[in-house]
C-alpha positions as CSV (number, residue, x, y, z in Angstrom):
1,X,0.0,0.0,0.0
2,X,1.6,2.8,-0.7
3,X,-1.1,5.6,-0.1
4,X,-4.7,4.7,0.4
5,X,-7.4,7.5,2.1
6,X,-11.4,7.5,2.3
7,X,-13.6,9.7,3.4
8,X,-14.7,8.5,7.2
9,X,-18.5,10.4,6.9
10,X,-20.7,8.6,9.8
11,X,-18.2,6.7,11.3
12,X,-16.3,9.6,12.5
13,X,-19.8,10.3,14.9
14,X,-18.8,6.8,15.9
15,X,-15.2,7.4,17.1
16,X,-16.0,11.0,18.4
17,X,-18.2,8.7,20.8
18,X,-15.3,6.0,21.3
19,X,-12.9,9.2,22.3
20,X,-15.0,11.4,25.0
21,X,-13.5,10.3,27.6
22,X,-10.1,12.4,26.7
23,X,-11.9,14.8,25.3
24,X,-11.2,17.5,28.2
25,X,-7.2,16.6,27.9
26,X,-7.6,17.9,24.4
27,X,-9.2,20.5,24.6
28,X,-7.0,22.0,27.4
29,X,-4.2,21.7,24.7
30,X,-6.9,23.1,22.6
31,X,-7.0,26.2,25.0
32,X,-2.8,26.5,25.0
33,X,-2.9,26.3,21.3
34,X,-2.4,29.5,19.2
35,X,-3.7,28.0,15.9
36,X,-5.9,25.2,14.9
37,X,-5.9,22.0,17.1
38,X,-6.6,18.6,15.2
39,X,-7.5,15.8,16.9
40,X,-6.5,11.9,15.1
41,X,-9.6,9.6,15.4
42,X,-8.7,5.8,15.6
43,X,-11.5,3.0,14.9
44,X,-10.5,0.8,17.2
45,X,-7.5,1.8,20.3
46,X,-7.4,-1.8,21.0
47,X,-6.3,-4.2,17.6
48,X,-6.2,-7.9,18.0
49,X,-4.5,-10.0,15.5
50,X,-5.7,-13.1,14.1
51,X,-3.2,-16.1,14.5
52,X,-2.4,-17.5,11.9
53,X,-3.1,-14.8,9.8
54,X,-6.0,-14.0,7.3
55,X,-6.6,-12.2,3.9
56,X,-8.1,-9.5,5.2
57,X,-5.7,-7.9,8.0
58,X,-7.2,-5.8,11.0
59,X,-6.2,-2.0,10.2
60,X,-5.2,1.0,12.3
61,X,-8.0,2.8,10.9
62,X,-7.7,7.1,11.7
63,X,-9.4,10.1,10.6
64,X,-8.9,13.9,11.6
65,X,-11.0,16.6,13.4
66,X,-10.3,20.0,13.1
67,X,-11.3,21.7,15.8
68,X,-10.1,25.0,14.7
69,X,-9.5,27.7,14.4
70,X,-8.8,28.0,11.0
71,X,-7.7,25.8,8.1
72,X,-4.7,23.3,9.3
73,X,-2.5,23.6,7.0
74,X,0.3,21.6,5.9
75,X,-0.5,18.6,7.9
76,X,1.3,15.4,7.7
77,X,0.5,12.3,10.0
78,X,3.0,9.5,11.1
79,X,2.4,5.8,12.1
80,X,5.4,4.9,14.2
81,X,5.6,1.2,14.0
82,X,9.1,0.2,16.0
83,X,7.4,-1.1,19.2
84,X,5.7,-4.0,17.0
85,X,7.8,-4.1,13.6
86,X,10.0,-7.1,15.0
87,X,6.9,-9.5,15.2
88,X,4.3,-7.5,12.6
89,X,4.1,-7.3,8.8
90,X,2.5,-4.4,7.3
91,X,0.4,-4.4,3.9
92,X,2.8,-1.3,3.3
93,X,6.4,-0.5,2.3
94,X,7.8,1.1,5.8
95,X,11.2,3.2,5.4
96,X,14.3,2.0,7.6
97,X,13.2,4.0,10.5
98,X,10.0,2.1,10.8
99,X,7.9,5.4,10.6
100,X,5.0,5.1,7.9
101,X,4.2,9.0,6.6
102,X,1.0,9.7,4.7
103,X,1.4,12.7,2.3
104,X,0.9,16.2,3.6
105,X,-2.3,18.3,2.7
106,X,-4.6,21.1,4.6
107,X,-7.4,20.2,6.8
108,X,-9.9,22.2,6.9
109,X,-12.2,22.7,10.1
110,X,-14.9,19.9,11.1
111,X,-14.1,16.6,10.6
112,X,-11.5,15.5,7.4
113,X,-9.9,12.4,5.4
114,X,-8.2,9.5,7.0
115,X,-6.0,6.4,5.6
116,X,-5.3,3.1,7.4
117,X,-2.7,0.9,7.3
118,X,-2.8,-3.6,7.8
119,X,-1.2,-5.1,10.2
120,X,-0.2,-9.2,10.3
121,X,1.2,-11.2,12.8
122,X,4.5,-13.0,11.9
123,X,4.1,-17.0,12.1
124,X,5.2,-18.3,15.3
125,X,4.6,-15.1,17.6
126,X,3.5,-16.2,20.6
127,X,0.0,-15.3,21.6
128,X,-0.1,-12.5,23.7
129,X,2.4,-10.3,22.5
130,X,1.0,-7.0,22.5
131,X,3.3,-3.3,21.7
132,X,2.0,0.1,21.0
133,X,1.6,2.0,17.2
134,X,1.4,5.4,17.9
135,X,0.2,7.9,15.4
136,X,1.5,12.0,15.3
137,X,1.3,14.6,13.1
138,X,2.5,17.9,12.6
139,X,1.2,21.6,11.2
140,X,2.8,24.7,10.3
141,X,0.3,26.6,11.6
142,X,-1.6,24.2,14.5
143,X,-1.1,21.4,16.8
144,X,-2.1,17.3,15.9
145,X,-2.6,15.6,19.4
146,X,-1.5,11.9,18.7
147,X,-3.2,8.9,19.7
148,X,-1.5,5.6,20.7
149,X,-3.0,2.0,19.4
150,X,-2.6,-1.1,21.4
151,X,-2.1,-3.7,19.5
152,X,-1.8,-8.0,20.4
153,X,-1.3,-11.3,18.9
154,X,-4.8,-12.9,19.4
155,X,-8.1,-12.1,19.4
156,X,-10.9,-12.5,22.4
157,X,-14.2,-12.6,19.9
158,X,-17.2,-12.7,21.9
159,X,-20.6,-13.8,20.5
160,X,-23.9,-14.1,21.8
161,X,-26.8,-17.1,21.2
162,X,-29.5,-15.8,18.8
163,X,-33.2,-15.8,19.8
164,X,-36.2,-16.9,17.9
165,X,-39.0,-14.7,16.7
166,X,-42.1,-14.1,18.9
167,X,-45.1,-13.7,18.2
168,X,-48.5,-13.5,20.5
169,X,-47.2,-11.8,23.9
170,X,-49.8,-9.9,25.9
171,X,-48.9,-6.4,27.1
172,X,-49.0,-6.9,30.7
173,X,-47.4,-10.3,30.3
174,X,-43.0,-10.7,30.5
175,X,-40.9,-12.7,28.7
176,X,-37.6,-14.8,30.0
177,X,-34.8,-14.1,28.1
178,X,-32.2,-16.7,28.1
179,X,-28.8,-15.6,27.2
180,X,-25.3,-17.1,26.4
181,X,-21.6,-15.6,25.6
182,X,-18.7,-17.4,23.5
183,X,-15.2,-16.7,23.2
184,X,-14.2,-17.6,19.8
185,X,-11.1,-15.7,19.7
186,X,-7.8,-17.0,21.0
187,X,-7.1,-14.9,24.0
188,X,-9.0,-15.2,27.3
189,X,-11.1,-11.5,27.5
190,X,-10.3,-10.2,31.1
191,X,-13.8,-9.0,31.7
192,X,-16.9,-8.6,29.9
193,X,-19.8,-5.7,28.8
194,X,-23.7,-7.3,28.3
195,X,-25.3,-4.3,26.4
196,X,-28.9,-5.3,26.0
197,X,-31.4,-2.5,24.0
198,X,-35.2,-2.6,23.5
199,X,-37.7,-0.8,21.9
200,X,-40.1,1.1,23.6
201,X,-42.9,-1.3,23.8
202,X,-40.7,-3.6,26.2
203,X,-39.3,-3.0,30.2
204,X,-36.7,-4.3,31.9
205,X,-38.7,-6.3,34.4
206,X,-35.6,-6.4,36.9
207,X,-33.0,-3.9,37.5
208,X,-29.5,-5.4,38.3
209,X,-26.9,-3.4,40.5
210,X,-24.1,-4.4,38.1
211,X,-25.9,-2.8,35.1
212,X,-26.5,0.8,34.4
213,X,-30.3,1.9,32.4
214,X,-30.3,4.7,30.1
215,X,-32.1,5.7,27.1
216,X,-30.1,5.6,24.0
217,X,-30.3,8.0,20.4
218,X,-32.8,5.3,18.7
219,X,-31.6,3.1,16.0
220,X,-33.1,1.9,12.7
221,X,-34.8,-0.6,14.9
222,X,-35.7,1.8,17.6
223,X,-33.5,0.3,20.1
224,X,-33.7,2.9,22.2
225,X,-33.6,1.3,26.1
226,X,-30.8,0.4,27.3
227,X,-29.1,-1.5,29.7
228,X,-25.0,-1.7,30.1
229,X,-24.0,-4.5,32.5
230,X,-20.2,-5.2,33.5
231,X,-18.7,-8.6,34.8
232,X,-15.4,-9.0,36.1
233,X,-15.4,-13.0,35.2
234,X,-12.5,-14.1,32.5
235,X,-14.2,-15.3,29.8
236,X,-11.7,-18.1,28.6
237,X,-11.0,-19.0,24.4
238,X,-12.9,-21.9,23.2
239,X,-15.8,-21.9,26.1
240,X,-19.1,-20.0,26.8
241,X,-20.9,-18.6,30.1
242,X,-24.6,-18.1,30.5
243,X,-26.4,-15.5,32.6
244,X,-27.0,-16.8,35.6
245,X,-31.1,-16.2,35.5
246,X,-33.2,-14.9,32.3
247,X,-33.6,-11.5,31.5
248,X,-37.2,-10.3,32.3
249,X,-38.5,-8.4,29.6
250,X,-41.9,-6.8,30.6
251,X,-44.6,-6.1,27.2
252,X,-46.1,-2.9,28.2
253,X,-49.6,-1.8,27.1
254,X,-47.9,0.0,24.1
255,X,-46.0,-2.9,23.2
256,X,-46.8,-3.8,19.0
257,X,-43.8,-4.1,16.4
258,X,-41.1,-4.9,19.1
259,X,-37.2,-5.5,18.7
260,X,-34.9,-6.6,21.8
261,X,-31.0,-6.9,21.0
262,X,-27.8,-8.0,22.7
263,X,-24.3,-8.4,22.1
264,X,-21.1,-8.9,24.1
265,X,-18.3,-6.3,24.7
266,X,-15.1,-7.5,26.0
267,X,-13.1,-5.4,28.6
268,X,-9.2,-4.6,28.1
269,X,-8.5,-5.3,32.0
270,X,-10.4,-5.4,34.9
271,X,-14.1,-3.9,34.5
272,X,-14.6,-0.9,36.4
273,X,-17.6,-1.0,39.7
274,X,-20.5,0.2,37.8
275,X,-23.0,-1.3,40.4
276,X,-26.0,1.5,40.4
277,X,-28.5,0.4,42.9
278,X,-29.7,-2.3,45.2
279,X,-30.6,-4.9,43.1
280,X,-29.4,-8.2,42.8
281,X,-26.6,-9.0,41.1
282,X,-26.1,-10.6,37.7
283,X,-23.6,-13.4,36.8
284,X,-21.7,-14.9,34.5
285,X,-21.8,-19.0,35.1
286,X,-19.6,-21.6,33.0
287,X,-21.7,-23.6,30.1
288,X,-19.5,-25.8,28.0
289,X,-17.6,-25.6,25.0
290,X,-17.9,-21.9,22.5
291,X,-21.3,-22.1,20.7
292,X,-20.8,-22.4,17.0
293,X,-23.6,-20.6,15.9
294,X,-23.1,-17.3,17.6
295,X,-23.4,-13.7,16.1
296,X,-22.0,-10.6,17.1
297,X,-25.0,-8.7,17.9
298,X,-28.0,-10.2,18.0
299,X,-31.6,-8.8,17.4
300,X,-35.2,-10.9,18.0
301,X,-37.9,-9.6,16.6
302,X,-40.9,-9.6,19.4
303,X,-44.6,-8.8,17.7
304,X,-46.9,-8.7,20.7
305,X,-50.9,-9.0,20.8
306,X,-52.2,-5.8,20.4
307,X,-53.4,-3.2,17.9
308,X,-52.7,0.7,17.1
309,X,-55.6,2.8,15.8
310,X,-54.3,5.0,12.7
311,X,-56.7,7.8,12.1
312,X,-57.2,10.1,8.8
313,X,-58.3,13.6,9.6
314,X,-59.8,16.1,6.5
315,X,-60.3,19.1,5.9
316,X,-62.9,21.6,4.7
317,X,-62.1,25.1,3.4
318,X,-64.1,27.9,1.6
319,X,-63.5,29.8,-1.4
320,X,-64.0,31.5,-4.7
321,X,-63.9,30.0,-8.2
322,X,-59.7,30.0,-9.3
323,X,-58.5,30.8,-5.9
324,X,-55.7,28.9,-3.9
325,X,-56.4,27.5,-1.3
326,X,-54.5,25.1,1.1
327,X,-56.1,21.6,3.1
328,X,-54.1,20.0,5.5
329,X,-54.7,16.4,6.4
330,X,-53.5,14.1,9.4
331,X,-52.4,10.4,10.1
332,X,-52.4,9.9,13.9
333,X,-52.0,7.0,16.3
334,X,-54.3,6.7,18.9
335,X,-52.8,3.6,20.6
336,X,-52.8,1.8,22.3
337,X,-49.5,0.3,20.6
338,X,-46.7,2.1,19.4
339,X,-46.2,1.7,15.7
340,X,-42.5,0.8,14.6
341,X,-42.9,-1.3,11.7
342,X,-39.4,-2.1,10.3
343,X,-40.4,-5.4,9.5
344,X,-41.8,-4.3,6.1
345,X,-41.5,-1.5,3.5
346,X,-45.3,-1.5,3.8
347,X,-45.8,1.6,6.2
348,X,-48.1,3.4,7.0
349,X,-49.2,6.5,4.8
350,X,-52.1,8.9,3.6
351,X,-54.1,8.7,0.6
352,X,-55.3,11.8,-0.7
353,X,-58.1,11.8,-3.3
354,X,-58.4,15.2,-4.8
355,X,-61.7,17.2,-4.7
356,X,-62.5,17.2,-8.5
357,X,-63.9,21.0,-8.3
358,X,-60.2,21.4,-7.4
359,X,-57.0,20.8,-9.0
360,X,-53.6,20.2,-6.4
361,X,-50.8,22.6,-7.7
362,X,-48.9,22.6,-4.2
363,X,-47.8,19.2,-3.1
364,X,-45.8,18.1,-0.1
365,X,-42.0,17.0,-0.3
366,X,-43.4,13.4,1.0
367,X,-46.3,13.0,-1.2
368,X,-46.4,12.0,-4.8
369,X,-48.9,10.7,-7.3
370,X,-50.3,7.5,-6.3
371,X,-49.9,4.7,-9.1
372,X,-51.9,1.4,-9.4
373,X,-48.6,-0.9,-7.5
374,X,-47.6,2.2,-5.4
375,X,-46.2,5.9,-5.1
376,X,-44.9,7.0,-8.4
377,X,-42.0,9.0,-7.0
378,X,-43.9,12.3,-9.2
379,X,-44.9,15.5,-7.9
380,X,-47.1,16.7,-10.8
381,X,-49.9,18.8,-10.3
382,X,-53.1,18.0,-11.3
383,X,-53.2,13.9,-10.3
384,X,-56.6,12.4,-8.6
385,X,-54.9,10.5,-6.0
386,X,-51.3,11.0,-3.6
387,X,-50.0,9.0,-1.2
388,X,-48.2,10.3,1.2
389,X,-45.5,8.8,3.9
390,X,-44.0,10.1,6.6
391,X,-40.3,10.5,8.4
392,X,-39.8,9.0,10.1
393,X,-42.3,6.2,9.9
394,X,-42.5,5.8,13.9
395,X,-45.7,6.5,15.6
396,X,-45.7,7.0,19.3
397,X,-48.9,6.6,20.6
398,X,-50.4,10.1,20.0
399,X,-47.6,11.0,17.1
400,X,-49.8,12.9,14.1
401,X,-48.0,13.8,11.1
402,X,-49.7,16.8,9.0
403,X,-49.3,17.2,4.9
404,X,-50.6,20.5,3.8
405,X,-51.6,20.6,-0.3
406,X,-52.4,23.5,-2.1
407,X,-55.1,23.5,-4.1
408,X,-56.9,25.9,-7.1
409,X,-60.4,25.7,-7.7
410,X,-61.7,24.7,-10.9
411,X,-63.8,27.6,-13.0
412,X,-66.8,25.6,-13.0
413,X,-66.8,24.2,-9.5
414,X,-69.5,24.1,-7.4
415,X,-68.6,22.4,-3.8
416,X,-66.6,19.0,-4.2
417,X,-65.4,16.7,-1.7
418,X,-62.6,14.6,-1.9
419,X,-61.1,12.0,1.1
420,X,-57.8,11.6,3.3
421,X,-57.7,7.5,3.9
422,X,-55.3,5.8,6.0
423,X,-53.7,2.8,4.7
424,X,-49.9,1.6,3.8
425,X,-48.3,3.0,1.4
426,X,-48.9,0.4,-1.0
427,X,-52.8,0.3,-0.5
428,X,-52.8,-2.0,1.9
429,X,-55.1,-2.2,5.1
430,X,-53.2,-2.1,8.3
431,X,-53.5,-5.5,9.7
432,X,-52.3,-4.2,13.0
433,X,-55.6,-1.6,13.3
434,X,-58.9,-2.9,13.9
435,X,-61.1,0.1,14.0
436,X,-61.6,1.4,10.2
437,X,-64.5,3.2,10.7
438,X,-62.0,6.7,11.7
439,X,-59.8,5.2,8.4
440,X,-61.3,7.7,6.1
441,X,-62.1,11.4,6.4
442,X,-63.9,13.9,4.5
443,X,-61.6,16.4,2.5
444,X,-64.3,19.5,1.3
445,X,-63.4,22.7,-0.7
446,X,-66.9,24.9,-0.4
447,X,-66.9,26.8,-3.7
448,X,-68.5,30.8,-2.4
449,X,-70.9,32.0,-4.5
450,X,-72.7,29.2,-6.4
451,X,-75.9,27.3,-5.4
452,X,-75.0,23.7,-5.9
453,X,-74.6,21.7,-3.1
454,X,-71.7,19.2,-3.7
455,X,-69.3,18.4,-6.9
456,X,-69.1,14.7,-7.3
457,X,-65.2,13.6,-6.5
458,X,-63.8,10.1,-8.1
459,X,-63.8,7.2,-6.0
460,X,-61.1,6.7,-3.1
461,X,-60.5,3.3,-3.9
462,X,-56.5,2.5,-3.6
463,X,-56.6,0.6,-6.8
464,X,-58.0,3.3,-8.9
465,X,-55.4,4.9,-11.2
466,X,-57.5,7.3,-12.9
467,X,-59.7,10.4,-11.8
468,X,-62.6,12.4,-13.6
469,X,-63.6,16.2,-13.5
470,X,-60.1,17.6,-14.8
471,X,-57.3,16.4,-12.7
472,X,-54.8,14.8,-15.4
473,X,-54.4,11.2,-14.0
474,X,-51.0,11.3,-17.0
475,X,-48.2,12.2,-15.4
476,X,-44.9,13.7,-15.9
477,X,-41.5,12.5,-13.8
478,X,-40.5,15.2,-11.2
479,X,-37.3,15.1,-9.0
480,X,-38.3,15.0,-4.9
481,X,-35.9,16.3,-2.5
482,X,-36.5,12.4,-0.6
483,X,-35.5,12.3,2.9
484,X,-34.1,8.6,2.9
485,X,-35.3,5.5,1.0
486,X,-37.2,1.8,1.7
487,X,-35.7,-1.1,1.6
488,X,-36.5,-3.3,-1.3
489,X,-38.4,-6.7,0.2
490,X,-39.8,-7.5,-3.5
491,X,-42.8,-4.6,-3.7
492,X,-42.9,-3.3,-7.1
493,X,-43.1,-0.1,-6.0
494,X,-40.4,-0.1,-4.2
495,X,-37.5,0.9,-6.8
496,X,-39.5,4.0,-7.6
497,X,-39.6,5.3,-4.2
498,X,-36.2,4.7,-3.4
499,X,-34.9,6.7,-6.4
500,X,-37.2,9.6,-6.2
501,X,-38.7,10.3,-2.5
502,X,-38.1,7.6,-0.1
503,X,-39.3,8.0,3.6
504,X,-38.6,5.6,4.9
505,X,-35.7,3.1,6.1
506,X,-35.6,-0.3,6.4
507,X,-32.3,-1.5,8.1
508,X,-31.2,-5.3,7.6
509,X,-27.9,-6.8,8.7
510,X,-26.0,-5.4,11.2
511,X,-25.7,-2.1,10.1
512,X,-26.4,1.5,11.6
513,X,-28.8,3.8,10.5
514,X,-29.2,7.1,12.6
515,X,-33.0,8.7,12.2
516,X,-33.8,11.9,13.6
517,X,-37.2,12.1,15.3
518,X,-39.5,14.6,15.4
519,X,-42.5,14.3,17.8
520,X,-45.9,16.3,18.1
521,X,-48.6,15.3,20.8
């Protein structure tokens, strides 16, 4: 390798978490600094090599922050390797002095670029052999703090068992949550984190003096509850420890489309006293040989025995023939379950069947013509019928999401009536609500002036793809400003959203997604 760099993007909000705790030393050398100070992220302090060695070496992984002020310019960044290079091979060529440089270029303020560089143990280093890679830089006009990388021969991988669906649980009703750790690695793991996180529909029916409850920045899952719990007990390579009693998990009355996760961290040396309370304690206990069938992080998907009323709301405004006017409609949960349903790209949404006395010129950024499989994608004016999604797709119980459409009325209109209907955003019904008599809502533009009593508006069926009295069911591909996409599970819909408007997100795997929530009682 002779000089590779990528742009770090989200994962630098991941090791800005991994670094607060020496956050204050830096930013007293901050305060002694005349220029700008930057800061070297690393994605992981602690590396463990694999022994023997694979394909794909671990990396000492860094990006910058710039935490001004100012440009940094002229920055150059060093990887001192002497303190492993005797038992270490890296997937670059390192000069005599065992000191890899990356070329020099100006960060800017905020957070910038970073490299890596490989790292493989020799054949026949013992295990355990650990040394230090520490990375520096310099500035001609600021200061680079460095940050020092541990890194050993071995690896303590910890997994955890992975639980089966459920389906059926009664709010009021708790579940016991069995759960095992593995050490798969090669090296014993001096202690060992059990971070557990639920979504809001679930309680942890016992709190444990050796674990600390907080609530968490949600997840694409919603995994918001959490609870961190710390054991000093050596969790040995090749065997596996259960907690000593099941996890209560209490289904609270809110309790619908539920997700409960785990995963094991392991500690560097010995665990510090994080006992919060009274409570009992919770142990680690011996159980055999490493399960084979672990996974880092593991996620059961709990659907409990309850419902979630989703309401439509209308509209009815006045005015004159060729004015604008604007309707806005609502999609509200009355409960009593929370509504999180990740399981699906099915969510819920609002169809809007125009007035035909009136034709929609103003739409919202989240609504788009409705087509016979789904949303289009299109904003055109003029359509009979829009679906539209929110973001996020969360409801609370008492969350309401509002879409405001603009709307001229026709020259010949005498007062029409259209509908808001709540459904999925592919036309479904919502299995999960069983009150549809509050599913559809009147949507009325009274036309001034005229002595009719009602325009007749086409029919809100989802299926319909075409409209009568004016508005052009033909449409025209629009670019939407889309706030995030679904996941494709098959829907033939699905493709257009993604590209044009997607609300929605729909995580699978292991990976992160960050949603920002907005909530209004």
């Amino acid at each position: 390798m002779s000089n590779r760099r990528y742009r770090l993007g989200a994962a630098l909000a991941v090791f800005a978490a991994s670094i607060a705790a020496w956050l204050p030393v830096t930013s007293a050398q901050a305060a002694d600094a005349d220029g700008p100070v930057v800061r070297i992220h690393v994605q992981d302090d602690n590396l463990g090599l694999p022994l023997p060695p694979t394909d794909d070496p671990p990396q000492v992984n860094w990006g910058l922050d710039n935490d001004g002020p100012g440009t940094a310019k002229d920055v150059t960044i060093k990887a001192d390797l002497s303190d492993v290079i005797d038992w270490v091979t890296p997937d670059a060529t390192v000069p005599a002095d065992h000191i890899y440089t990356w070329s020099t270029r100006d960060v800017p303020e905020g957070p910038g670029d970073g490299s890596l560089i490989g790292l493989s143990a020799k054949p026949g280093t013992p295990l355990g052999t650990t040394g230090t890679v520490t990375l520096s830089g310099t500035s001609t006009n600021g200061t680079v703090v460095p940050v020092t990388v541990k890194v050993t021969v071995g690896t303590n991988d910890l997994t955890v068992n992975q639980l089966k669906t459920r389906k059926g649980d009664k709010p009021g009703s708790t579940i016991d949550t069995p759960i095992t750790i593995s050490n798969v690695g090669t090296l014993p793991s001096d202690g060992v984190q059990l971070r557990m996180r639920t979504t809001i529909g679930l309680g942890y029916a016992v709190h444990y003096s050796n674990c600390v409850y907080s609530k968490e920045s949600p997840d694409g899952y919603g995994l918001t509850e959490q609870a961190l719990c710390t054991f000093d007990t050596v969790v040995e390579p090749g065997k596996s420890y259960r907690v000593d009693q099941p996890v209560g998990l209490d289904v609270t009355e809110q309790a619908l489309f539920d997700y409960f996760s785990h995963e094991a961290l392991p500690l560097s040396g010995p665990g510090a006293d994080l006992r919060s309370g009274s409570g009992p304690v919770l142990s680690l206990v011996p159980a055999g040989a490493a399960a084979t069938d672990g996974v880092d992080l593991d996620r059961q998907h709990i659907d409990a025995d309850n419902t979630a009323d989703m309401v439509a709301d209308g509209d009815n405004v006045k005015g004159e023939r060729g004015d604008l006017v604007h309707v806005t409609m609502s999609l509200t949960n009355e409960g009593p379950g929370w509504v999180g349903y990740n399981a699906s790209d099915d969510q819920p949404a609002l169809m809007f069947t125009v007035p035909t006395g009136a034709k929609a010129v103003e739409i919202p950024e989240l609504c788009s013509v409705w087509h016979i499989d789904g949303p289009s994608g299109e904003q055109t004016p003029g359509a009979p019928k829009y679906i539209c999604q929110s973001s996020p797709n969360e409801f609370t119980v008492g969350d309401s999401r509002t879409f405001e459409f603009g709307l001229r009325i026709r020259a010949n209109a005498k007062t029409t009536t259209g509908e808001a209907k709540a459904m999925t955003v592919y036309g479904n019904v919502m299995a999960f609500d069983d009150n549809h008599a509050n599913d559809t809502s009147a949507v009325t533009v009274e036309v001034e002036g005229t002595d009719s009593t009602a325009t007749p508006s086409p029919s809100a069926s989802p299926t319909s793809g075409t409209g009568t009295g004016g508005n052009d069911p033909s449409t025209q591909t629009v670019s939407s400003d889309g706030t995030g996409s679904l996941a494709s599970t098959g829907s033939s819909g699905t493709v257009r959203v993604a590209a044009a408007w997607g609300a929605g997100a729909l995580l699978l795997g292991g990976g992160l997604v960050v949603i920002a929530r907005r909530r209004k009682s």
